[in-house]
DOPA-836505 format. One record per atom (N, C-alpha, C, O): residue in one letter; x, y negated, z negated. Coordinates in steps of 0.2 Angstrom, whole numbers, plus 5000, padded with zeros to 4 digits. Layout:
! residues N
AXYZ;...
END
This chain:
! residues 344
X495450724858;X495550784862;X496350804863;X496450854861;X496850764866;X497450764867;X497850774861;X498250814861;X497550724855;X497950734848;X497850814846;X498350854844;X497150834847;X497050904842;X497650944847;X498050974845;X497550934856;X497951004858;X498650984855;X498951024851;X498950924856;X499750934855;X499850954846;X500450954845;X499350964841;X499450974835;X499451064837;X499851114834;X498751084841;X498851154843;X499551194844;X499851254842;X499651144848;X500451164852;X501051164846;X501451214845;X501051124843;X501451124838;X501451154833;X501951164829;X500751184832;X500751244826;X501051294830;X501651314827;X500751334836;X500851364839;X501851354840;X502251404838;X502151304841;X502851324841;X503151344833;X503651384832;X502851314829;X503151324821;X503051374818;X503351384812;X502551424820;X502351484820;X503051544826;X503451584824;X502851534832;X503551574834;X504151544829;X504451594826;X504251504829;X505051474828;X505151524821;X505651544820;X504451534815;X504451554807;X504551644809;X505051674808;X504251654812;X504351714815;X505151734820;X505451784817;X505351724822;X505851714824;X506451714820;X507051734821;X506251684814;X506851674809;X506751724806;X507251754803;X505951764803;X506151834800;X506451884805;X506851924803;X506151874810;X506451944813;X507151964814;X507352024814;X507451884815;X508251864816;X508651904808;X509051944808;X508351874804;X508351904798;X508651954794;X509151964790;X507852014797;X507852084794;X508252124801;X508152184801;X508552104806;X508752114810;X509452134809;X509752184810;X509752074807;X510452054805;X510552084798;X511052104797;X510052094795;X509952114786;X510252204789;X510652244787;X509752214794;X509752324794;X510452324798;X510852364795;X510552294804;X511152334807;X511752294804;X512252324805;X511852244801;X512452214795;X512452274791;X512852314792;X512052294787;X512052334781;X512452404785;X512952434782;X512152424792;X512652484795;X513352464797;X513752514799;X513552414797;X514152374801;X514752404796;X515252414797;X514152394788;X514652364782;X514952434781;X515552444780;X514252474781;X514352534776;X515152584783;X515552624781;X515052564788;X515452604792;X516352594792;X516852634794;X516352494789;X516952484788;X517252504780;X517852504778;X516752514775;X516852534770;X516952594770;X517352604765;X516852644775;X516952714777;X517952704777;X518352744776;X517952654780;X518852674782;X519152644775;X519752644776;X518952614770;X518952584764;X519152544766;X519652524764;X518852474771;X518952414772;X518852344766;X518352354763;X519152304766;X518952254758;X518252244761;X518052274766;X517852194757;X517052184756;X517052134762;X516652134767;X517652084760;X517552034767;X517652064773;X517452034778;X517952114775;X518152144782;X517352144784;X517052124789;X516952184778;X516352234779;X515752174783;X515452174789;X515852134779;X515552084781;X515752014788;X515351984791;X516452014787;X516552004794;X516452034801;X516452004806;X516352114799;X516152164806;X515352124806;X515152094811;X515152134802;X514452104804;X514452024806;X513952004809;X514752004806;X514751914810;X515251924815;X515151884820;X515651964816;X515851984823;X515552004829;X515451984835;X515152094826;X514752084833;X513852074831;X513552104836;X513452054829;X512952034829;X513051964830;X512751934835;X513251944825;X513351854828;X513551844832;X513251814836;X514251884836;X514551844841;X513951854849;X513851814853;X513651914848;X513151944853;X512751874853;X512851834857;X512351854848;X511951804846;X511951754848;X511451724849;X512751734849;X513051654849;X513151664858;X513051614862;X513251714859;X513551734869;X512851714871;X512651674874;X512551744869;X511851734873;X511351674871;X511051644875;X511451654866;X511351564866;X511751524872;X511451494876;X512451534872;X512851504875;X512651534883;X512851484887;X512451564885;X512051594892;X511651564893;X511551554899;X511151534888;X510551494890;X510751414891;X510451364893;X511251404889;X511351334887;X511651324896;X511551284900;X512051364896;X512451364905;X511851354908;X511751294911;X511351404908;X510851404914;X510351334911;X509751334913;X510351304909;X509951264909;X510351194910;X510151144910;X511251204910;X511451164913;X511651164920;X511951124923;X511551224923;X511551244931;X512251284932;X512451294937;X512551304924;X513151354928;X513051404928;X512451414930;X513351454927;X513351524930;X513551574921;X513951564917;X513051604921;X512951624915;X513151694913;X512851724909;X513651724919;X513651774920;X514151814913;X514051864909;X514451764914;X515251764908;X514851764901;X515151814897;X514351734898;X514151734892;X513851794889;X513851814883;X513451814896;X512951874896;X513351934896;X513051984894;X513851934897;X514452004899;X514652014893;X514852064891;X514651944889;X515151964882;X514551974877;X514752014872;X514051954877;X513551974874;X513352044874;X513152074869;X513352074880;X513052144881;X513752194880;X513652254880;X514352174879;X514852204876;X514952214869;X515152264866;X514852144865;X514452154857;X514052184857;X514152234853;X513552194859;X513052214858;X512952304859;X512552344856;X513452334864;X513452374865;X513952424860;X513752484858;X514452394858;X515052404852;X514652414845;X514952454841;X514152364844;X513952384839;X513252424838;X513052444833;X513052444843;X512552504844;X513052564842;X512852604838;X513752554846;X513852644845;X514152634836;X514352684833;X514152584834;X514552584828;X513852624824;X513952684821;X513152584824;X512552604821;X512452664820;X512152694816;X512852724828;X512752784829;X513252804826;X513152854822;X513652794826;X514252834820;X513952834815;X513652894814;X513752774810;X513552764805;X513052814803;X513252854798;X512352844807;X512052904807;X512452944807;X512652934801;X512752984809;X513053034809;X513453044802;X513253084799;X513753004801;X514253014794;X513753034790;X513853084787;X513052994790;X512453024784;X512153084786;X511853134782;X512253074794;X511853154795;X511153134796;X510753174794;X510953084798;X510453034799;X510253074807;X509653094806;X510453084811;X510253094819;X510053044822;X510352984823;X509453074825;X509153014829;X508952954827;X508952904828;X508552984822;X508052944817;X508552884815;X508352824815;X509052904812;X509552854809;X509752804815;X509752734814;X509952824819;X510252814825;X509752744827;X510052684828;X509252764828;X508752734832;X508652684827;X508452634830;X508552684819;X508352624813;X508852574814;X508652524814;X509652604814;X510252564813;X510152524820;X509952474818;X510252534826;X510652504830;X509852454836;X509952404840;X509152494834;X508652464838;X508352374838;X508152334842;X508552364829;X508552304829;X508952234830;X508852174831;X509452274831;X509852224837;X509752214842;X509652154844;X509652284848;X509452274852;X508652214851;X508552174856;X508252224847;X507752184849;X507852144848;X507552114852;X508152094842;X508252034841;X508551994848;X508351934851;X509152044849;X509451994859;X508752014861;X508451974860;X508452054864;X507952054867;X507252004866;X506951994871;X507151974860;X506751924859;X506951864860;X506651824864;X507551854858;X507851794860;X508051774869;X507951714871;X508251814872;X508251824878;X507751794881;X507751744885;X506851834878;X506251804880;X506151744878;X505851714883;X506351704873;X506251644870;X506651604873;X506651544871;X507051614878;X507551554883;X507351544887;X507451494891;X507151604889;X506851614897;X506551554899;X506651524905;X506051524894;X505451484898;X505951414899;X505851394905;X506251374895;X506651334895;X507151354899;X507451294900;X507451384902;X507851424906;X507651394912;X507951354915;X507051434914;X506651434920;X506351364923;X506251344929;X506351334917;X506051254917;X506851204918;X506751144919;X507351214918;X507851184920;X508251204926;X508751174927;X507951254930;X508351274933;X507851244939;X508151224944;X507251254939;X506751244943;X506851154944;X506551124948;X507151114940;X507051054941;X507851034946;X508050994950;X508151114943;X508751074950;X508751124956;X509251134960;X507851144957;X507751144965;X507751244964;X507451284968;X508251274958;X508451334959;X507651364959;X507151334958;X507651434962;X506951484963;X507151554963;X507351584968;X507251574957;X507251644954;X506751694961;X506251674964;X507151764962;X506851774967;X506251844963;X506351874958;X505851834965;X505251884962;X505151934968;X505151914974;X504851994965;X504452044972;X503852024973;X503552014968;X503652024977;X502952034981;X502552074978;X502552134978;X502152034976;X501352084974;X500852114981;X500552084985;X501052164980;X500752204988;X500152254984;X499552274986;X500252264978;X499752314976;X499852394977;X500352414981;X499652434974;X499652504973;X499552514980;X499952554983;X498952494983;X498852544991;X499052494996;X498652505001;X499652444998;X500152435001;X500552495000;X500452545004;X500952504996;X501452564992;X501352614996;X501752635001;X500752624995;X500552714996;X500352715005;X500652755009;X500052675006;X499752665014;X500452635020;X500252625026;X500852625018;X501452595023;X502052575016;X502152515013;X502252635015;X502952605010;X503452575014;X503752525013;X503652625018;X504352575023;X504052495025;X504252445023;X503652495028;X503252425030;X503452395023;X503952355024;X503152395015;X503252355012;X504052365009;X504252315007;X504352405008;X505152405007;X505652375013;X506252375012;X505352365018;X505752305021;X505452245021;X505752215025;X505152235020;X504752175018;X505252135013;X505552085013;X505052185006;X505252165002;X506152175002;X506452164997;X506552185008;X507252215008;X507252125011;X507452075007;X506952115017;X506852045021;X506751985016;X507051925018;X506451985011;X506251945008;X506751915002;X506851855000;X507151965001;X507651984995;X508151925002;X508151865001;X508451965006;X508751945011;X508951855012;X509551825012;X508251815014;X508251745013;X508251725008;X508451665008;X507951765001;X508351704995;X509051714994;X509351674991;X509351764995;X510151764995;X510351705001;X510851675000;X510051705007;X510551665012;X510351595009;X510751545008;X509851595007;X509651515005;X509951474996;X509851424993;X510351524994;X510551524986;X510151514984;X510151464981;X509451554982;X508951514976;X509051454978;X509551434977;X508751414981;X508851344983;X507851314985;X507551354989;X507651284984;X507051264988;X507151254993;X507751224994;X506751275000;X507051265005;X506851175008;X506351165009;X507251135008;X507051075013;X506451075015;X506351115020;X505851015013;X505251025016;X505250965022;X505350905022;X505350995028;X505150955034;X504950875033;X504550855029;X505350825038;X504750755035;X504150765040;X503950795044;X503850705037;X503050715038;X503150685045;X503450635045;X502850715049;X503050645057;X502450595056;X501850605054;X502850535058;X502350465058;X501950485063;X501950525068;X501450455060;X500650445059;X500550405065;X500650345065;X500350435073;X500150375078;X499750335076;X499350335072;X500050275081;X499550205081;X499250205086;X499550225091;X498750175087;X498250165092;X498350095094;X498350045090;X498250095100;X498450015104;X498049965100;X498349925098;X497349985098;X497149925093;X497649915088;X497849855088;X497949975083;X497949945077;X498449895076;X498549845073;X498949925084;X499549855087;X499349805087;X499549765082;X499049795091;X498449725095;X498449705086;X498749655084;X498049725083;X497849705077;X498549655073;X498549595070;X498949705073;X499749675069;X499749605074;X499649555071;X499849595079;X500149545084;X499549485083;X499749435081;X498949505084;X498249445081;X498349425074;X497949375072;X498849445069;X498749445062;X499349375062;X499449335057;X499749375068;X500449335066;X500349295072;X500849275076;X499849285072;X499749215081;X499149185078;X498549205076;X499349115079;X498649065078;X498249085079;X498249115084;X497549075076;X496749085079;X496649065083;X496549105088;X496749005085;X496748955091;X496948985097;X496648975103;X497649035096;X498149035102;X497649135104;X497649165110;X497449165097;X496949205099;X496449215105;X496349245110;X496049165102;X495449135105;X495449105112;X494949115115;X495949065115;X496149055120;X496249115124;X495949105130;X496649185122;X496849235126;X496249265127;X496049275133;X495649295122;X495449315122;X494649295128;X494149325130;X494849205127;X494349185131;X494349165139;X493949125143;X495449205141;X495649205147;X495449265148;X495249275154;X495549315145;X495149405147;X494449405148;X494149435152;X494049365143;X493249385146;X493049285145;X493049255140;X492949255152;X492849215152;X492049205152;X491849145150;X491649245153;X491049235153;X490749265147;X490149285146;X491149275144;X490949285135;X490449235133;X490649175136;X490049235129;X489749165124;X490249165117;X490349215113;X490349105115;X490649115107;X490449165101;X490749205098;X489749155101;X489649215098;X489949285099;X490249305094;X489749325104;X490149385106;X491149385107;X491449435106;X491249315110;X491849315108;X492149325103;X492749355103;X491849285097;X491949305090;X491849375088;X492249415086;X491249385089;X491349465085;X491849525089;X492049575086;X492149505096;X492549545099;X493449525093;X493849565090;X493249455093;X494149445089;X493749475081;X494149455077;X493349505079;X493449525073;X493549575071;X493749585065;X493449615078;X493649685079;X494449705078;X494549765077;X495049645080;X495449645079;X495949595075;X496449555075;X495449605070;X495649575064;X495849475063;X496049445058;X495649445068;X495349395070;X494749345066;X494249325070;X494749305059;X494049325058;X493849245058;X494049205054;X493449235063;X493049175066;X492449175069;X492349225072;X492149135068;X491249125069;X491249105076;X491749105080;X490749085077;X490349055085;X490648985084;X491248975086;X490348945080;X490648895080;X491348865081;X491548825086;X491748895077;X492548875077;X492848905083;X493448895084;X492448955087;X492648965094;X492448915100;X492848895104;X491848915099;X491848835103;X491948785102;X491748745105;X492448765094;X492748715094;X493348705097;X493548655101;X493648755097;X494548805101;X494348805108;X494748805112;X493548795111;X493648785117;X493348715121;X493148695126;X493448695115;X493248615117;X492448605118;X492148555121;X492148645116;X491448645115;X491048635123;X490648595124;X491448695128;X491348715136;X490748775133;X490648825130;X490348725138;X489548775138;X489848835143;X490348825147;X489548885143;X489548945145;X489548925154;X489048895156;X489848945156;X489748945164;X489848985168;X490349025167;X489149005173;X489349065179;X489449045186;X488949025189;X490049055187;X490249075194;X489749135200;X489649195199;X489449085206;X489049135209;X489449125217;X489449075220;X489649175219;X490149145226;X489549195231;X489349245230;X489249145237;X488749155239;X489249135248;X489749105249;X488649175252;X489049175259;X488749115261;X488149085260;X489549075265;X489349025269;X488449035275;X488048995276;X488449075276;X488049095281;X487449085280;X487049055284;X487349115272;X486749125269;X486449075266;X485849065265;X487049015263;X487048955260;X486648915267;X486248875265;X486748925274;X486548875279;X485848895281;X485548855284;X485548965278;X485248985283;X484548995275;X483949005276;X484848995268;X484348955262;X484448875262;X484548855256;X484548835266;X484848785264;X484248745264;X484248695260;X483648755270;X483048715269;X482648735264;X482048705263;X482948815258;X482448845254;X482548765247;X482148745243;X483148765248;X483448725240;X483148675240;X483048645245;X482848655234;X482448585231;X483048515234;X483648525235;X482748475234;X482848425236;X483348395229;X483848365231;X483248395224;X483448385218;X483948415215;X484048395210;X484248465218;X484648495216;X485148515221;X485148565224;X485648445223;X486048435228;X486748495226;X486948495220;X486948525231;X487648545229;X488248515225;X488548465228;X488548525220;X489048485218;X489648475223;X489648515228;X490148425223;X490848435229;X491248465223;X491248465217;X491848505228;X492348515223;X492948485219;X493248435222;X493048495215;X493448455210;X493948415212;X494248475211;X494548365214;X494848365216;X495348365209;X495248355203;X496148375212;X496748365207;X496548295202;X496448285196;X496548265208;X496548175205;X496148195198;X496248185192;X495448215201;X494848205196;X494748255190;X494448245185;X495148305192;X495448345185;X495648325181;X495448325175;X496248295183;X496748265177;X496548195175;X496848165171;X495948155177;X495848095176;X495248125170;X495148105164;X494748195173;X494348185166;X494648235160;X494448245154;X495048255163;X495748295156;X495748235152;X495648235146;X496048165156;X496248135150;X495748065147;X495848015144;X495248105150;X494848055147;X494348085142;X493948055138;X494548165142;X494148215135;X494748195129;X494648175124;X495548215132;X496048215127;X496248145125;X496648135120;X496048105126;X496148035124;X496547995127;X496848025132;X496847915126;X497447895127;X498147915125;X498647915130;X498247945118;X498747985116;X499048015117;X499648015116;X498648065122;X498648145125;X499548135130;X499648095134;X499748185129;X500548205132;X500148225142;X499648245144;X500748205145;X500648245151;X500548325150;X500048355153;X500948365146;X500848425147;X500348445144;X500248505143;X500048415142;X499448425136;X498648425143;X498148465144;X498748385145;X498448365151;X498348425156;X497848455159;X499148435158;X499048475163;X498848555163;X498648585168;X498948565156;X498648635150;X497948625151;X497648685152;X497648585151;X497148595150;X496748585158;X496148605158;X496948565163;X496748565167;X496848625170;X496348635174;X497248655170;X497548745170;X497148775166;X496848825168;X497048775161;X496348825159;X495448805160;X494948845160;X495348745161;X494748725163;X494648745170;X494248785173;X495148695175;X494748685182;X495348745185;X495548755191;X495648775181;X495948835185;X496648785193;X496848805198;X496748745189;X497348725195;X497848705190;X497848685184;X498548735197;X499048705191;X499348645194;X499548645200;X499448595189;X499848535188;X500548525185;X500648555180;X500848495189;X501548475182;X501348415180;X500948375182;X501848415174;X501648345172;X501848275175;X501648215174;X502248295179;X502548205182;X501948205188;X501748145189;X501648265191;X501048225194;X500548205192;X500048175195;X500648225185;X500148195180;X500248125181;X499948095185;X500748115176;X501048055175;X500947985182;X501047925181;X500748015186;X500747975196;X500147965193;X500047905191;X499648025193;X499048005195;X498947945191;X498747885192;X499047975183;X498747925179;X499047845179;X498847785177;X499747855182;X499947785182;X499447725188;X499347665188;X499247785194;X498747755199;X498047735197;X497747695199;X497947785191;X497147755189;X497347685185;X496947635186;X497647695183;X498047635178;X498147575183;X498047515180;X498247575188;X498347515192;X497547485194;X497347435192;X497447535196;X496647545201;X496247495196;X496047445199;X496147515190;X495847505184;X496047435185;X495547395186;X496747405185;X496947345182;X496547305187;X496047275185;X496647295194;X496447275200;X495847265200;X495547215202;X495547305198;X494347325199;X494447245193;X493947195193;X494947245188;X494447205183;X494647145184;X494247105182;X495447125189;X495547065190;X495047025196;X495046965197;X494547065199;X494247035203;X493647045201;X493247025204;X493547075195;X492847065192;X492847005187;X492346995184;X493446965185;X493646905183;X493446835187;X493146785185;X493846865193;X493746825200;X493046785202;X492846735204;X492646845201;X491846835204;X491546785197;X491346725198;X491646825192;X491546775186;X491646695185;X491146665183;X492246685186;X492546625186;X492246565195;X492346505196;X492046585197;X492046555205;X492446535209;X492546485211;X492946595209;X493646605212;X493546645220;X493846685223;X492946615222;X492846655231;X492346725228;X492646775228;X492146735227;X491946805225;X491346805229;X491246855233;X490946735230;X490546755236;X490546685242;X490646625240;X490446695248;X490346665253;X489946585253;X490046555259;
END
């Protein structure tokens, strides 16, 4: 389909271009022939005759090539056009002497000197479009009138003759120039798509932690599908691995008052827990995170679990004291062993 248009197109130009060359031709052939016979009038030699005819036909010919060639290099073509339309004009009235000497009139008049004019008038047309196509790639915009129509015209003429006066008006202040197209203003972001970028360059782990210091009473599940909404992408599982695999817990804060006054309601079996102390946080911290585990590691985690904060050198106290404690309970479980007093 492509190959037949561009063979279209090409016949299509090979056909102007054949045409163009007769018309350039018999154009040059009729007003040369008046050019000749007028310098023959003055008994000029054969080559003068023929020189008038490549003087102003060609030179007209060559000015307005050279016109097209400026504007489609972006200069100003004003110069080639001037001297073209001064050829051209010199040997029009020559064409009309030429009449008259024969007594030819109008008729003569108008055979001799109109095929010049149409030949620059064809040619003219035949630059245009390449013309138009080089000037538009460096931005220039030939100023055209306003199609308003016949009955704009007739129903408010002043209205459209200032219009078109105003319009005239801005392509002169702007030089034929495209006008500058505004930039596009950036495109808002919305707090997620932020949040989104910042979750994209932070550990899942370090995710999953914030997100499970914002809704603590999330389940894994639900917490996962919340981080996948910010681009986040983890399952149930591997969030309760990141949380050390803490069963879902609810806080119910209930009045002393009422705790004393259900307190004969509660089963027998279901003693109130005591509260956690320091010591006993950071002893079952490091008895989840291992022997290995750093003080600060410990007291990290005891700040996110039982919600107290520790440093680590009182890390370091307690567990040097369980460490003791420990040693003591087994030397005297040694003691009883051995029959070193253990009993009376």
């Amino acid at each position: 389909m492509n190959h037949s248009i561009q063979q279209t197109l090409t016949s299509a130009s090979t056909a102007w271009r054949a045409a163009l060359t007769v018309v350039s031709l018999a154009a040059i052939a009729t007003t040369g022939w008046s050019l000749y016979a007028v310098a023959r009038h003055y008994d000029a030699p054969d080559f003068i005759g023929y020189a008038a005819v490549a003087v102003f036909d060609g030179a007209a010919y060559a000015c307005l090539h050279l016109a097209s060639e400026a504007s489609k290099a972006g200069r100003s073509a004003a110069g080639a056009r001037l001297a073209a339309l001064v050829m051209t004009g010199t040997s029009v009235y020559l064409n009309n002497f030429h009449a008259d000497l024969i007594g030819g009139g109008l008729a003569a008049a108008l055979l001799f000197s109109v095929p010049t004019l149409a030949l620059l008038a064809v040619s003219e047309l035949s630059w245009a479009g390449p013309r138009a196509a080089a000037r538009a790639e460096l931005g220039e915009r030939p100023f055209r009138l306003p199609a308003f129509g016949g009955w704009a015209w007739l129903l408010a003429p002043r209205r459209a003759g200032r219009t078109v006066k105003q319009r005239a008006v801005d392509h002169i202040e702007h030089g034929g120039q495209t006008p500058p197209t505004a930039p596009a203003p950036a495109p808002s972001r919305r707090a997620t798509d932020i949040l989104r970028d910042r979750f994209a360059e932070m550990d899942p782990a370090d995710a999953v932690r914030i997100a499970h210091d914002a809704q603590p009473d999330m389940p894994p599940g639900e917490l996962a599908a919340l981080l996948v909404t910010y681009g986040v992408i983890v399952d149930a599982v591997q969030v309760a691995l990141v949380l050390n695999g803490r069963p879902p817990s609810i806080d119910l804060d209930r009045d002393d008052q009422r705790d004393a006054d259900d307190a004969q309601h509660d089963a027998s079996q279901v003693p109130a827990l005591p509260p956690v102390t320091k010591s006993q946080a950071i002893i079952d911290a490091a008895a989840h995170l291992g022997a290995a585990a750093r003080a600060a590691d410990i007291a990290a985690r005891v700040q996110r679990i039982n919600r107290i904060t520790v440093d680590p050198g009182y890390v370091r106290a307690v567990l040097s004291r369980e460490a003791k404690k420990a040693a003591r309970e087994a030397r005297e479980d040694e003691g009883v062993g051995q029959g070193g007093g253990g009993y009376a």
